[in-house]
PyMOL commands that place a pseudoatom at each C-alpha (Angstrom):
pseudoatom trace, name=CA, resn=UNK, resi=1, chain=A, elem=C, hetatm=0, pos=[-9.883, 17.678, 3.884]
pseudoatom trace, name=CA, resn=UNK, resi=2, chain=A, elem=C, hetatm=0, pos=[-10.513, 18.352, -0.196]
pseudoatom trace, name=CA, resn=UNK, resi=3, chain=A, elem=C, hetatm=0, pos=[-7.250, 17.605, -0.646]
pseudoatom trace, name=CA, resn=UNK, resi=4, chain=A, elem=C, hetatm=0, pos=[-7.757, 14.156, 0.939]
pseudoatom trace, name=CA, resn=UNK, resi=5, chain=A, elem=C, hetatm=0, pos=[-10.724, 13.710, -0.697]
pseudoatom trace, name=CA, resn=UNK, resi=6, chain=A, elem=C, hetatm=0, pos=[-9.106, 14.400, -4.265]
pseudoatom trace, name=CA, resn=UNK, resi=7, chain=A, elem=C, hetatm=0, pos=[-6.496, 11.864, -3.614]
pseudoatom trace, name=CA, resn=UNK, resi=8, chain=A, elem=C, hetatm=0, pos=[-8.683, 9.369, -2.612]
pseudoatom trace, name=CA, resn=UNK, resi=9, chain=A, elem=C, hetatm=0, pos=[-10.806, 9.656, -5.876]
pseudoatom trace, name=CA, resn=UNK, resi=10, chain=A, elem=C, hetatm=0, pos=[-7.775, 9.665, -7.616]
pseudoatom trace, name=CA, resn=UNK, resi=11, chain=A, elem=C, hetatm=0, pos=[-6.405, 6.139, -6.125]
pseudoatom trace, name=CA, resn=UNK, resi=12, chain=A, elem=C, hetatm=0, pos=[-10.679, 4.627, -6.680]
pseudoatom trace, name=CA, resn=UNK, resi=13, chain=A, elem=C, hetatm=0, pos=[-10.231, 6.161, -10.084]
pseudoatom trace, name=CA, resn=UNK, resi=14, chain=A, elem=C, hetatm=0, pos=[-6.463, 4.053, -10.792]
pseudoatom trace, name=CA, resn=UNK, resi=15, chain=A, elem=C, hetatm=0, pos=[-7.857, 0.918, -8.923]
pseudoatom trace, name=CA, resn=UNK, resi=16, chain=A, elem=C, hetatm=0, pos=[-10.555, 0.180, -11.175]
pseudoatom trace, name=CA, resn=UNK, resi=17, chain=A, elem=C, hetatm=0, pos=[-8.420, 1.323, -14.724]
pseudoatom trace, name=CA, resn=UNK, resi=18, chain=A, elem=C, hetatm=0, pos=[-6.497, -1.400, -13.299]
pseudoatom trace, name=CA, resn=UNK, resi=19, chain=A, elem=C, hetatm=0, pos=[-8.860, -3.643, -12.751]
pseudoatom trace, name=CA, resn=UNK, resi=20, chain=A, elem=C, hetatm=0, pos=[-10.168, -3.352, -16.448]
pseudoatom trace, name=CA, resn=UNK, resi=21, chain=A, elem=C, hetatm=0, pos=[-7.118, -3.558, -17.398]
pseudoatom trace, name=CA, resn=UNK, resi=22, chain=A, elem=C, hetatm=0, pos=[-6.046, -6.707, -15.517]
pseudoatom trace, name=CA, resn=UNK, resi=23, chain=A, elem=C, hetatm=0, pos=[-9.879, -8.353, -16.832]
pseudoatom trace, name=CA, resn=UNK, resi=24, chain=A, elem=C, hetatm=0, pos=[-8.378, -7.696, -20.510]
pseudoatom trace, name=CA, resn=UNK, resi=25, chain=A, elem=C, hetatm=0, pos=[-5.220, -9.094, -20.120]
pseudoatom trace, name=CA, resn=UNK, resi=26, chain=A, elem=C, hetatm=0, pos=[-6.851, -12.335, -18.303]
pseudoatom trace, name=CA, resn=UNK, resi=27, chain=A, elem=C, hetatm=0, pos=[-8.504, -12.597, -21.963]
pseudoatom trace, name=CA, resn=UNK, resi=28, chain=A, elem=C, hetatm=0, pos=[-5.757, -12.144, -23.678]
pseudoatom trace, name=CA, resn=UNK, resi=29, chain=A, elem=C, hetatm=0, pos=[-3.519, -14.325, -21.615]
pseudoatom trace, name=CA, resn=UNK, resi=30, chain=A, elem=C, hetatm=0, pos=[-6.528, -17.344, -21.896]
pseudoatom trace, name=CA, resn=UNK, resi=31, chain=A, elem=C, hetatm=0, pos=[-6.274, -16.963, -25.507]
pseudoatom trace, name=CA, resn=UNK, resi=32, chain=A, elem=C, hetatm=0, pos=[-2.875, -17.430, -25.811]
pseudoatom trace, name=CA, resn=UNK, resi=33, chain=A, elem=C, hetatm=0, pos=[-3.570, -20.451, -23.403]
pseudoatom trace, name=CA, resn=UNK, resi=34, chain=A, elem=C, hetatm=0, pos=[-5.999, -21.811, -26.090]
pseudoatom trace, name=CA, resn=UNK, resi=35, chain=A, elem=C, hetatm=0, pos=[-3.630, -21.248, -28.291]
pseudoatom trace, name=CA, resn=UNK, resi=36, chain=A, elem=C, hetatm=0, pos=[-0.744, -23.660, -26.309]
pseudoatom trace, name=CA, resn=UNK, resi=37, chain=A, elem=C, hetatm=0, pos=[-3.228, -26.486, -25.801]
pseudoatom trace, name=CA, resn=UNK, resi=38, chain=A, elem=C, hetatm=0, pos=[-2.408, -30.297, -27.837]
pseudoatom trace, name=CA, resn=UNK, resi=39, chain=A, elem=C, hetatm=0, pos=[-4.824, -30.429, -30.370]
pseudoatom trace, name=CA, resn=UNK, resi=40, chain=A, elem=C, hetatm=0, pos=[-5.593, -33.984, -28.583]
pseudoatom trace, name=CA, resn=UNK, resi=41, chain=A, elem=C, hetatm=0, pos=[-6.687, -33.572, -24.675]
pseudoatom trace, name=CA, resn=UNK, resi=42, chain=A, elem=C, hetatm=0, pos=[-6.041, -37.263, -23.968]
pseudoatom trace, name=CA, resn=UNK, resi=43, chain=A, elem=C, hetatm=0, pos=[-3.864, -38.143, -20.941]
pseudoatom trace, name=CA, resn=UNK, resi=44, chain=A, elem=C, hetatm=0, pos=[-0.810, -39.339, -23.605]
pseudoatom trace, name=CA, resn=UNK, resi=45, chain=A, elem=C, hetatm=0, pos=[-0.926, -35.666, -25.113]
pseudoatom trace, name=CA, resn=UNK, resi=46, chain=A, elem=C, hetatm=0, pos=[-0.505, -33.750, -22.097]
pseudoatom trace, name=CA, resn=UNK, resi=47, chain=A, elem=C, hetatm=0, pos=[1.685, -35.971, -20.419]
pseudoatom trace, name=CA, resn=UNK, resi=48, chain=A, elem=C, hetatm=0, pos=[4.171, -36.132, -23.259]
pseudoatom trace, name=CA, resn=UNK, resi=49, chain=A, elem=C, hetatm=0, pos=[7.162, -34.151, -23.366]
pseudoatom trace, name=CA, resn=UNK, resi=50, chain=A, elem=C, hetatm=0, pos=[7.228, -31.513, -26.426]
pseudoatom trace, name=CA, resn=UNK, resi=51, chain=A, elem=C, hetatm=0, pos=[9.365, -32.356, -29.257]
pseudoatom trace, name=CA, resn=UNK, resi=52, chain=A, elem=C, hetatm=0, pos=[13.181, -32.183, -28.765]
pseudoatom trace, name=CA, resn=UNK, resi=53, chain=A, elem=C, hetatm=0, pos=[12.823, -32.570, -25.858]
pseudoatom trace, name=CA, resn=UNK, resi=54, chain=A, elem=C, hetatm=0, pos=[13.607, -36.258, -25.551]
pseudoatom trace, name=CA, resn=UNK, resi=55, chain=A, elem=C, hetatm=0, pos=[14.997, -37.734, -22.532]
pseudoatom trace, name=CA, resn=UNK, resi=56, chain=A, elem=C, hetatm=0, pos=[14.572, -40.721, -19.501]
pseudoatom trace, name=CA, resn=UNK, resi=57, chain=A, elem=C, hetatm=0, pos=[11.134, -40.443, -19.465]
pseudoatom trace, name=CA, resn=UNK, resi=58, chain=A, elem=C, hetatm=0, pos=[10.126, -41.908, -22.615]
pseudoatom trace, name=CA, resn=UNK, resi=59, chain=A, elem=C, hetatm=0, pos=[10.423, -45.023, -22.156]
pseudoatom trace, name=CA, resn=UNK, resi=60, chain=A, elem=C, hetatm=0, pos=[8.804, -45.711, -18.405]
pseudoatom trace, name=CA, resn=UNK, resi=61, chain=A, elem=C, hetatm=0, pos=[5.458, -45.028, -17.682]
pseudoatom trace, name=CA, resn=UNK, resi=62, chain=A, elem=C, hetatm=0, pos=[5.771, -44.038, -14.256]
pseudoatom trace, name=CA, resn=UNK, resi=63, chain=A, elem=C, hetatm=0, pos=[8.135, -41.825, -14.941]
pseudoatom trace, name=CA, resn=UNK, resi=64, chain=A, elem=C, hetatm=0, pos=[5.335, -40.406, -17.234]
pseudoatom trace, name=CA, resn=UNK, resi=65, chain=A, elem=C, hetatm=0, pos=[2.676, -39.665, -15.217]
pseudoatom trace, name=CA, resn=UNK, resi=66, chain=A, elem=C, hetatm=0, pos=[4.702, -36.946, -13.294]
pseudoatom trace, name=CA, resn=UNK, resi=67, chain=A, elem=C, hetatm=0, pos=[6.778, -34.891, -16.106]
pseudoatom trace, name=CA, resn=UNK, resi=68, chain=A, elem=C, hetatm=0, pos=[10.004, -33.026, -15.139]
pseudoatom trace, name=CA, resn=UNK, resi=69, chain=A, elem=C, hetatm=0, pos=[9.061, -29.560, -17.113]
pseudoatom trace, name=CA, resn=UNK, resi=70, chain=A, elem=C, hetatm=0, pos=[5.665, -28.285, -17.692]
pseudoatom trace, name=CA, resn=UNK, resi=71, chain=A, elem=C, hetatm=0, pos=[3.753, -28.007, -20.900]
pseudoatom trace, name=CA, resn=UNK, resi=72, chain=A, elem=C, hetatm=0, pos=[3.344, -24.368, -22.066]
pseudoatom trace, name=CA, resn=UNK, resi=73, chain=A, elem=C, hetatm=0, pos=[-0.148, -24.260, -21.108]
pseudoatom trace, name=CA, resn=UNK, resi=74, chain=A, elem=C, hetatm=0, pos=[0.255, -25.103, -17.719]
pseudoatom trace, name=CA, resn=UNK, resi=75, chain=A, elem=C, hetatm=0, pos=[2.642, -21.593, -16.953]
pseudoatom trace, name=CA, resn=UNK, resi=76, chain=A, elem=C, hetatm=0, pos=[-0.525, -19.968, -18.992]
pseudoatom trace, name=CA, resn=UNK, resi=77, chain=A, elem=C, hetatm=0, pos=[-2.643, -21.630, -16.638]
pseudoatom trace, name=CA, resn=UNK, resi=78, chain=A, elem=C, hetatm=0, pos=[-0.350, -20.827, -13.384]
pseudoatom trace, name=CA, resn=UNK, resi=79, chain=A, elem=C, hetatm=0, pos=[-0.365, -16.845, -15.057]
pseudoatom trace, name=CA, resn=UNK, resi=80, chain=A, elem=C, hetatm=0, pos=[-4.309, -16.704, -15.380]
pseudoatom trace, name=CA, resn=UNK, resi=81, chain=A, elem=C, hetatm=0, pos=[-4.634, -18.189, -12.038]
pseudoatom trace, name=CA, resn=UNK, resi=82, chain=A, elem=C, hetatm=0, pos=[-2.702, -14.845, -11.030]
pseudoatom trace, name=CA, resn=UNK, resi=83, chain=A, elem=C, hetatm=0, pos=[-4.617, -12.424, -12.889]
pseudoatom trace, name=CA, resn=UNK, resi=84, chain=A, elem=C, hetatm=0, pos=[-7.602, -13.863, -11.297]
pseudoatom trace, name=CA, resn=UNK, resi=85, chain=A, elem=C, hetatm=0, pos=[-6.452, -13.870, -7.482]
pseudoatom trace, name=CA, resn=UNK, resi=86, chain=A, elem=C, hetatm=0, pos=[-5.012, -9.744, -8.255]
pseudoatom trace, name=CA, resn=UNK, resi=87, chain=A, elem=C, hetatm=0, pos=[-8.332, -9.390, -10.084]
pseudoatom trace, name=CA, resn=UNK, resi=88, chain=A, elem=C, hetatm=0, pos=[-10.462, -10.040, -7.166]
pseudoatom trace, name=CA, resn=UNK, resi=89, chain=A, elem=C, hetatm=0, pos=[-8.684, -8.338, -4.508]
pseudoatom trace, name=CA, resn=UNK, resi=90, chain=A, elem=C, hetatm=0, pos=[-8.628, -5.336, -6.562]
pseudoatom trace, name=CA, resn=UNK, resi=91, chain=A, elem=C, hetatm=0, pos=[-12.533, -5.613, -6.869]
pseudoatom trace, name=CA, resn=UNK, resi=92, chain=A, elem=C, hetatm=0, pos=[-12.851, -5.941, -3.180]
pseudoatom trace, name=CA, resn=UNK, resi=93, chain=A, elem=C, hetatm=0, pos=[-10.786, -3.109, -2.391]
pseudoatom trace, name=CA, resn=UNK, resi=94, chain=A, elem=C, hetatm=0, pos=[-12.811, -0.742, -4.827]
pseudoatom trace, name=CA, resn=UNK, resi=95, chain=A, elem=C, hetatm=0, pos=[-15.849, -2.841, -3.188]
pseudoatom trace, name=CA, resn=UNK, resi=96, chain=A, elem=C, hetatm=0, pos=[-15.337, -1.615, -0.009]
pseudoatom trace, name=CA, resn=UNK, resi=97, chain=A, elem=C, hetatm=0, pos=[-14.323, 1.879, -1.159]
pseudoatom trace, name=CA, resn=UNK, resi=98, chain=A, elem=C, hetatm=0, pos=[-17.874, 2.206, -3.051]
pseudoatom trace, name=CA, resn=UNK, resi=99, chain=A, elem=C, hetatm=0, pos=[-19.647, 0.603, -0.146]
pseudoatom trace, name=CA, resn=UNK, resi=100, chain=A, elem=C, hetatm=0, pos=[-18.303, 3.988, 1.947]
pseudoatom trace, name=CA, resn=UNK, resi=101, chain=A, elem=C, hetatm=0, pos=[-21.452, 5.912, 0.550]
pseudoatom trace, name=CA, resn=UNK, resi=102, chain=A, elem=C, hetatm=0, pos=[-19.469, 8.376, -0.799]
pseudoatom trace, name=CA, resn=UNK, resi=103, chain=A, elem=C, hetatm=0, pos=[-21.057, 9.622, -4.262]
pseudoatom trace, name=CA, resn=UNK, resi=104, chain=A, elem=C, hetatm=0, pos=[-17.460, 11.047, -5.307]
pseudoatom trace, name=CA, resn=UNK, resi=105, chain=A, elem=C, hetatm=0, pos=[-15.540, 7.665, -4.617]
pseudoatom trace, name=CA, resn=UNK, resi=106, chain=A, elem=C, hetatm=0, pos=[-18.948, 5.703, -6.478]
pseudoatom trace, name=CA, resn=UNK, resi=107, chain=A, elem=C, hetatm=0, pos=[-18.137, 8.670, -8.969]
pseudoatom trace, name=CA, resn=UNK, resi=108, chain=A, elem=C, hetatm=0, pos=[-14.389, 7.850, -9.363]
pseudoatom trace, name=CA, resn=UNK, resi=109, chain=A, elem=C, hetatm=0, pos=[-14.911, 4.280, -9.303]
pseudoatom trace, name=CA, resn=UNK, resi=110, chain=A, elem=C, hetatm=0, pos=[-17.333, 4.673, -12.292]
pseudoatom trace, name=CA, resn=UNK, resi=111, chain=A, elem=C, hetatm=0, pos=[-15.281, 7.191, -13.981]
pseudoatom trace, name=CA, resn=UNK, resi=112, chain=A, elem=C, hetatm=0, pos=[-12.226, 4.298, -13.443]
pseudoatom trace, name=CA, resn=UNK, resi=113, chain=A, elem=C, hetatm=0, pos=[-14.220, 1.566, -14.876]
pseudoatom trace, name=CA, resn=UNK, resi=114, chain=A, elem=C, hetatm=0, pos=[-15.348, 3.274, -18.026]
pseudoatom trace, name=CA, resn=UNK, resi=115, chain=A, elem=C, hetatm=0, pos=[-11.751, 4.861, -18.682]
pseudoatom trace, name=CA, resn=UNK, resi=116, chain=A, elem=C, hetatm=0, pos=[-9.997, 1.858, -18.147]
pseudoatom trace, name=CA, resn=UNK, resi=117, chain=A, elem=C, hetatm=0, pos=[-12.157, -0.190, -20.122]
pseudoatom trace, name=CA, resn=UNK, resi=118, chain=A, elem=C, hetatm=0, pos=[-12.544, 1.998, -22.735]
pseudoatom trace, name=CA, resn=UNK, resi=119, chain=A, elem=C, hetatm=0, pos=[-8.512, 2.039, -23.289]
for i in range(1, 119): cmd.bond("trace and resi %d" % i, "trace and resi %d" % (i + 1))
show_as sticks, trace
zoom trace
């Protein structure tokens, strides 16, 4: 039915905004990750607590190697890892939508692309 038809344009055409939209906040959120890294990568520097936050495991080393709170970077890490699994599904859903052979969900899914990387 057209109506049918509309709707399912419609939901190709929101899929992929989202998708852009998800691929620019993956940037963002990587930068910010960049941003939260020890300016040294060694072991010591990643394995240390952050300051003030002093406590039992200073002093033993095998306490160290397994730290009771994560570094900053590694919730960035856990939140791009995220973006990326809802990233591809959403690109396999449009995917499979475009690989229908329909020119006005290929249309939509265009149209969705451009639009949502465009805002």
């Amino acid at each position: 039915s057209p109506a049918g038809m509309v709707l399912s344009v419609l939901v190709i055409l929101l899929l992929s905004v989202l998708y852009e939209a998800l691929k620019m906040g993956k940037a963002v959120l990587l930068r910010r990750a960049l941003l939260a890294l020890p300016r040294s990568l060694s072991q010591e520097a990643l394995t240390e607590p952050q300051e003030g936050h002093g406590g039992p495991t200073q002093g033993s080393p095998s306490l160290m190697a397994f730290p009771t709170s994560f570094p900053r970077w590694f919730w960035f890490h856990v939140g791009q890892t995220l973006f990326h699994v809802v990233q591809v599904v959403l690109g396999y859903m449009v995917m499979l939508a475009v690989m229908s052979y329909n020119a006005w969900i290929f249309l939509g899914a265009i149209a969705g692309s451009t639009l949502g990387y465009f805002v």
